[in-house]
C-alpha positions in Angstrom: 138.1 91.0 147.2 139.0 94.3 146.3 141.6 95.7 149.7 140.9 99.4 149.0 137.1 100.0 149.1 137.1 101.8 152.0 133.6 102.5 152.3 132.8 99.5 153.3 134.8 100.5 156.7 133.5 103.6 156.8 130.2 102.1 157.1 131.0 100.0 159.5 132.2 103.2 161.5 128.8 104.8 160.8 127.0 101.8 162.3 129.1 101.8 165.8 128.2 105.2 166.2 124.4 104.7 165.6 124.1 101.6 168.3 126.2 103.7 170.5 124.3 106.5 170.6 120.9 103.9 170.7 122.4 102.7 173.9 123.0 105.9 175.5 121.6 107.2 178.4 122.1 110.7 177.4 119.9 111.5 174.4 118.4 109.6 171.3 120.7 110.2 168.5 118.5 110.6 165.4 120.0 109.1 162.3 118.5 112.1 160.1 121.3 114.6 161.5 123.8 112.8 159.9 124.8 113.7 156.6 125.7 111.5 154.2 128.4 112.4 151.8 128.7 110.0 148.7 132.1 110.0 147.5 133.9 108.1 144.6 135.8 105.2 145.3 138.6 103.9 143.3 140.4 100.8 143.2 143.4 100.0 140.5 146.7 99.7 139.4 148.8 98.9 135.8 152.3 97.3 135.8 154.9 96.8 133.4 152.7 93.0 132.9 151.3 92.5 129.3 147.8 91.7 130.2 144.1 92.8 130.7 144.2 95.2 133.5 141.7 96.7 135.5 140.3 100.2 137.3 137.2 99.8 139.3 135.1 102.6 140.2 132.4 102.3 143.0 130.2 105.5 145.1 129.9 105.0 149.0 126.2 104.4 149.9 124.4 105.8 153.7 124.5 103.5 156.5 121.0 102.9 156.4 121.2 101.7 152.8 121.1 97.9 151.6 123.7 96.3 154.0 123.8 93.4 151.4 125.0 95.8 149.2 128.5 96.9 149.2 129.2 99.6 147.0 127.1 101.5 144.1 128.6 101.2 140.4 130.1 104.3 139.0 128.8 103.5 135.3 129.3 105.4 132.2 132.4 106.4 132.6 135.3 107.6 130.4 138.7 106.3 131.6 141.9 106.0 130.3 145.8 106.5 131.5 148.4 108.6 129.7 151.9 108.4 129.9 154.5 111.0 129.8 155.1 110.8 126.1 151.5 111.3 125.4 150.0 107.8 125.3 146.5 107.4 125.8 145.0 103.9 126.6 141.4 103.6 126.5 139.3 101.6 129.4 136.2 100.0 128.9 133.8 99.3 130.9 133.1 95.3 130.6 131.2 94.9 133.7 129.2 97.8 136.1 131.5 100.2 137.2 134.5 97.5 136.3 136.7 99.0 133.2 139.4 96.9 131.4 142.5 98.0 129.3 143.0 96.0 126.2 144.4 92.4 126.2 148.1 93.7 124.8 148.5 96.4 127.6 151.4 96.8 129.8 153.5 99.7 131.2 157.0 100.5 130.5 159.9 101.2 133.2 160.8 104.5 133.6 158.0 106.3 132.6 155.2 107.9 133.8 151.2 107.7 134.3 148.5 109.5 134.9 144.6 108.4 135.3 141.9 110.3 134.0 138.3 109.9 135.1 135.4 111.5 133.6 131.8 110.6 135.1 128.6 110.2 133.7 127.9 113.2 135.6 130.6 115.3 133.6 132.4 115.3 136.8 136.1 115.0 135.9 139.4 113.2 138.2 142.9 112.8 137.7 146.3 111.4 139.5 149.2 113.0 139.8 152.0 111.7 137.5 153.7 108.4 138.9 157.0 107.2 137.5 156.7 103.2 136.7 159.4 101.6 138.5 161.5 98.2 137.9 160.9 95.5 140.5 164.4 92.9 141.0 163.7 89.7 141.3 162.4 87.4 144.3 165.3 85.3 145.4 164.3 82.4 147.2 160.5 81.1 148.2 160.2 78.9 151.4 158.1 77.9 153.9 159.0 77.2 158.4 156.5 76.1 160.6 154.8 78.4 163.0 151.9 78.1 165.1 149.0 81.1 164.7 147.1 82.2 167.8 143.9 82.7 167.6 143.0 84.4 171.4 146.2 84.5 172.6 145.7 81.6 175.1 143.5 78.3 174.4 143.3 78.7 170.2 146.1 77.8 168.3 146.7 77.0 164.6 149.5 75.0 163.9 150.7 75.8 160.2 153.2 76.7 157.6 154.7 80.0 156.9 155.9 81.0 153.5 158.7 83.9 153.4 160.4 85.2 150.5 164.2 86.8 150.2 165.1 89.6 147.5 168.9 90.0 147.4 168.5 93.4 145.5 165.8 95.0 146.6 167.4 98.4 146.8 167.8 98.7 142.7 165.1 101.2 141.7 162.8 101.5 145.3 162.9 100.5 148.6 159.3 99.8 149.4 157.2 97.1 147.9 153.7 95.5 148.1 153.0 91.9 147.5 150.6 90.0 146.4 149.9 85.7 145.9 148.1 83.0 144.8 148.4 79.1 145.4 147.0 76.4 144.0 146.8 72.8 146.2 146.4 69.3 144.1 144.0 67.1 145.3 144.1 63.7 144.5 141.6 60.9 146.0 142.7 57.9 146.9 140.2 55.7 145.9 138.2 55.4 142.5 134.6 56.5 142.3 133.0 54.2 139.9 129.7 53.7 141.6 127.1 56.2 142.9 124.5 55.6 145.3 121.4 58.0 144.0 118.4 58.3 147.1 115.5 57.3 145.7 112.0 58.7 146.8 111.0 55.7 149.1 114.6 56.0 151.2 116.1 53.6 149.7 119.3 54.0 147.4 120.1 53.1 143.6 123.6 51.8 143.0 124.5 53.3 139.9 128.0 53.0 137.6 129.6 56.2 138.1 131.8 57.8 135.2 133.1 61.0 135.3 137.2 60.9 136.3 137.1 62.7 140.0 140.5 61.6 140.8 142.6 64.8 140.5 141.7 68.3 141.2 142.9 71.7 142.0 142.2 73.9 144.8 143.2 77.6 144.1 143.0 80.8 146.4 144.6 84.2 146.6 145.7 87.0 148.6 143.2 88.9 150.2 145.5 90.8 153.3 147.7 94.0 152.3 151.2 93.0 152.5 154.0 95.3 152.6 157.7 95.7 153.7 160.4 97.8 153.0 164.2 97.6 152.4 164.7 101.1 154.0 166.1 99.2 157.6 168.9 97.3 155.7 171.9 98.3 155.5 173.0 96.0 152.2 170.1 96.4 150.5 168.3 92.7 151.1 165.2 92.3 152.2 165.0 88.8 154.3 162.0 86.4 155.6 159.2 89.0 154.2 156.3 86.5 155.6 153.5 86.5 152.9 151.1 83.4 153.6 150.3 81.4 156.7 148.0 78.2 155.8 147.0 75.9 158.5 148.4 72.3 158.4 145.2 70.9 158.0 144.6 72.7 154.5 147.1 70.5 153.1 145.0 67.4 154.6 144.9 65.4 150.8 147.4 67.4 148.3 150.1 65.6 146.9 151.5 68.5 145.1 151.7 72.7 146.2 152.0 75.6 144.2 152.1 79.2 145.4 153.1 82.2 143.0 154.6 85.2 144.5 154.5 88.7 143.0 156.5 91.7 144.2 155.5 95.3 143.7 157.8 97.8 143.2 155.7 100.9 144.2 156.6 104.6 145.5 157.0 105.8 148.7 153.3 107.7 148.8 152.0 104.3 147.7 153.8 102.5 150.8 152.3 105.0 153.1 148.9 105.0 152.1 148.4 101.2 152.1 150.3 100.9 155.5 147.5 103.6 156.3 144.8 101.5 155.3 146.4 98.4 156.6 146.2 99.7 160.1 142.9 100.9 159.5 141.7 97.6 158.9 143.6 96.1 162.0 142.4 98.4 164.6 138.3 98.7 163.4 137.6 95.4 166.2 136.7 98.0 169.1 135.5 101.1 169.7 138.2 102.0 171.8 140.4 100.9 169.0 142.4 103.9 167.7 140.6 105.5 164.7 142.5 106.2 161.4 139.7 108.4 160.2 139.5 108.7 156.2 142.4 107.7 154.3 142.7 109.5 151.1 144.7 108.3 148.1 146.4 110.1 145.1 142.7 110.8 143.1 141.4 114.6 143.0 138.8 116.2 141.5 139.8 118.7 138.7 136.6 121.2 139.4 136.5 120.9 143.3 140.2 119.9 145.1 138.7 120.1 148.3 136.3 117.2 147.5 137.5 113.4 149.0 137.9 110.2 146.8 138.9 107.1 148.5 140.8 104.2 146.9 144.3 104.5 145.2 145.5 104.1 141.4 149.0 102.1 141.7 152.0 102.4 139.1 154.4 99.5 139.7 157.1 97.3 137.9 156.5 93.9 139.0 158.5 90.4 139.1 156.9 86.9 140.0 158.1 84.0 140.9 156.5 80.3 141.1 157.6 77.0 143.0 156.4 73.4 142.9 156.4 71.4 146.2 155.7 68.0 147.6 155.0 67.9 150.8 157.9 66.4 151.9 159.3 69.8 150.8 157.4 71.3 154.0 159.2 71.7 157.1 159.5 68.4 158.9 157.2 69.7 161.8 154.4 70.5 159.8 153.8 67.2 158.6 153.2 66.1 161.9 150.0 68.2 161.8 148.7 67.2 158.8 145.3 65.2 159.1 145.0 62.9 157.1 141.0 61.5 156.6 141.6 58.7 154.4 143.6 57.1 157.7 141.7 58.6 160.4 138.2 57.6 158.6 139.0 53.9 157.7 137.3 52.3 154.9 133.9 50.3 155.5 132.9 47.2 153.5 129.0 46.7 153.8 126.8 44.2 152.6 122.9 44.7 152.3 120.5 47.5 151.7 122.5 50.8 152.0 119.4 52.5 153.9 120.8 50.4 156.7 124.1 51.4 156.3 123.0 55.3 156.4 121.0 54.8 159.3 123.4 53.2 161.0 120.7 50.1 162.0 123.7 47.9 162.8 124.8 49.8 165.9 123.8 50.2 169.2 120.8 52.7 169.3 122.9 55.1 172.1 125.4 56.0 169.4 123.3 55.7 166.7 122.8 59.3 166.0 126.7 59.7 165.9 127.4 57.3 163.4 124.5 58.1 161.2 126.0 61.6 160.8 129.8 60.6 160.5 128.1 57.8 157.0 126.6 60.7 155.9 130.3 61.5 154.5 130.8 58.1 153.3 130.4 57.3 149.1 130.5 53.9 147.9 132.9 52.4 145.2 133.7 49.0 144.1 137.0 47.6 144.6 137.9 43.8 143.6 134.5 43.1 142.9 132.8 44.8 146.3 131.4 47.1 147.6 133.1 49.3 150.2 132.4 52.8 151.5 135.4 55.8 152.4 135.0 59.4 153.5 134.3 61.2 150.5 137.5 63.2 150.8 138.8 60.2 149.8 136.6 59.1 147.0 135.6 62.2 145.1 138.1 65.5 144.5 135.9 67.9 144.2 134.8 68.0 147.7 138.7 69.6 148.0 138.8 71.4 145.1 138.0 71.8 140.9 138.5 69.2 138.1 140.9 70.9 135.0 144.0 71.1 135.7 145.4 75.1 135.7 147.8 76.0 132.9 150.7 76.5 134.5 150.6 73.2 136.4 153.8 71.0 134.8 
């Protein structure tokens, strides 16, 4: 998900002003009087990380475009970044409006970067120089239980809260963005070694079943800005920054939890343009919610200043940090909210046709529709010589996640 495509808001904007005006008992608003101004959108960053990184360039489309579709490519591009000593690094463009830096790329502390942007259509875009700054390192990763609301009075979500400490985070900025990804191992607790295949008359094949679907991986990632600053403390820590709330019940079957953690070191303009857009994003639920209106970021056009581009090119020094943990690791109290299917679904041993076990024949006919759908998540398996049927969660990973295990995984 890319955070700073803002067109996408300012469409939805667009679209709350249409109905309301639809709705009005004053005069019909006609949708022709309202021009439509396509801007460019960009959406990037480089850090002092050796690795493949990305600028993405996108145009705004009008409201009464294709609402499947969310931005317009900005193709055929030239766009590269030079540093203050003169270093040019060349993008290319791998993917529709999507350019890459080369594999071995990575920024150096201390000194500066500019993007350059030349369009297919000769128009031409630069940043302002930004100074690539070191990131200290994250401290401490750990988790507390909390409980989310959802309303605010019947809807809860009782979960876990990951935080992170940074004794020095008052070394080279005092404002940083963060950003995470997780992975959850998934392990089933029985052995699928049978299959049960639907054959066209309803009735069902028993076939041996081969493929290992014992162990997988669920992975995610950050898709919230997330921000904080050092600029309140007084000895230069920064203390429980909260960066991921998961409900208990996504850690239902994982025997083992990873979650990565990288800190941003980014400028002060940077901090105030995503907390802009952060807030913009938190307050577009109403119409009476207050309006940010558009939120510019450091890219201007070298022919026209006065034009607007959306999105933001970041410069940042960045540190990571990784931990492992069971789930007794977890606070205490979020284990007691953990739901576990492979105890509250018990295991079934059935003998006969399994038609008559899917349609639930041997049951009485007021529950029947009840139970048919709760076997629907039932697989069969053979264990000691019999057949027996579990929730699938229990039989077959990849409901929960992806076989192949991720490199990083010990």
């Amino acid at each position: 998900m890319n955070l700073w495509k803002l067109h996408t808001s300012t469409k939805l904007v667009l679209w709350c002003l249409l109905l309301m005006a639809l709705t009005s008992c004053v005069e019909e608003f006609e949708t022709d009087s309202i021009k439509f101004e396509q801007l460019l959108v960009v959406d990037g960053n480089i850090s002092d990380q050796v690795k493949q990184h990305a600028i993405h360039l996108n145009y705004t489309i009008p409201m009464d475009g294709n609402l499947a579709q969310q931005n317009a490519p900005a193709t055929g591009a030239s766009v590269w970044v030079e540093d203050n000593l003169g270093n040019k690094t060349y993008f290319t463009e791998l993917e529709p409006g999507s350019y890459y830096s080369p594999n071995d790329f990575g920024g150096v502390i201390g000194r500066s970067y500019q993007l350059f942007i030349s369009t297919a259509e000769g128009k031409n875009y630069q940043t302002p120089p930004q100074e690539m700054m070191s990131a200290p390192e994250i401290s401490n990763i750990y988790n507390r239980f909390s409980i989310e609301l959802g309303d605010g009075e019947s809807t809860y979500y009782p979960g876990v809260q990951f935080f992170v400490d940074v004794a020095d985070a008052a070394s080279s900025t005092q404002f940083y963005r963060y950003e995470w990804n997780d992975a959850h191992q998934v392990t089933a607790r029985y052995t699928k070694n049978l299959d049960a295949v639907l054959q066209t008359n309803g009735s069902y094949k028993v076939v041996p079943f081969t493929l290992n679907v014992k162990e997988c991986y669920r992975e995610s990632r950050f898709n919230k800005i997330i921000l904080a600053t050092s600029t309140n403390s007084s000895n230069g820590e920064l203390l429980e920054v909260p960066i991921k709330f998961s409900q208990a019940e996504d850690f239902d079957v994982t025997t083992m939890y990873s979650i990565e953690v990288t800190q941003r070191a980014i400028s002060a303009e940077a901090y105030s343009y995503f907390r802009k857009i952060k807030e913009f994003n938190e307050s577009n639920g109403s119409l009476f919610d207050k309006q940010q209106g558009t939120v510019l970021g450091n890219v201007v056009s070298v022919e026209n200043p006065d034009e607007k581009v959306l999105g933001y090119f970041e410069v940042s020094g960045t540190s990571s940090k990784r931990v492992f943990l069971q789930l007794s690791d977890l606070d205490p109290q979020v284990l007691d909210h953990i739901i576990y299917p492979c105890t509250v679904f018990h295991i079934k041993e059935f003998e006969g046709d399994l038609r008559d076990f899917y349609n639930a024949t041997d049951v009485d006919e007021s529950i029947r529709h009840q139970e048919t759908v709760l076997r629907s998540f039932y697989e069969i398996f053979d264990q000691f010589g019999r057949w027996h049927l579990a929730h699938r969660h229990c039989v077959d990973c990849r409901y929960r996640g992806s076989l192949g295990k991720p490199d990083y995984w010990p």
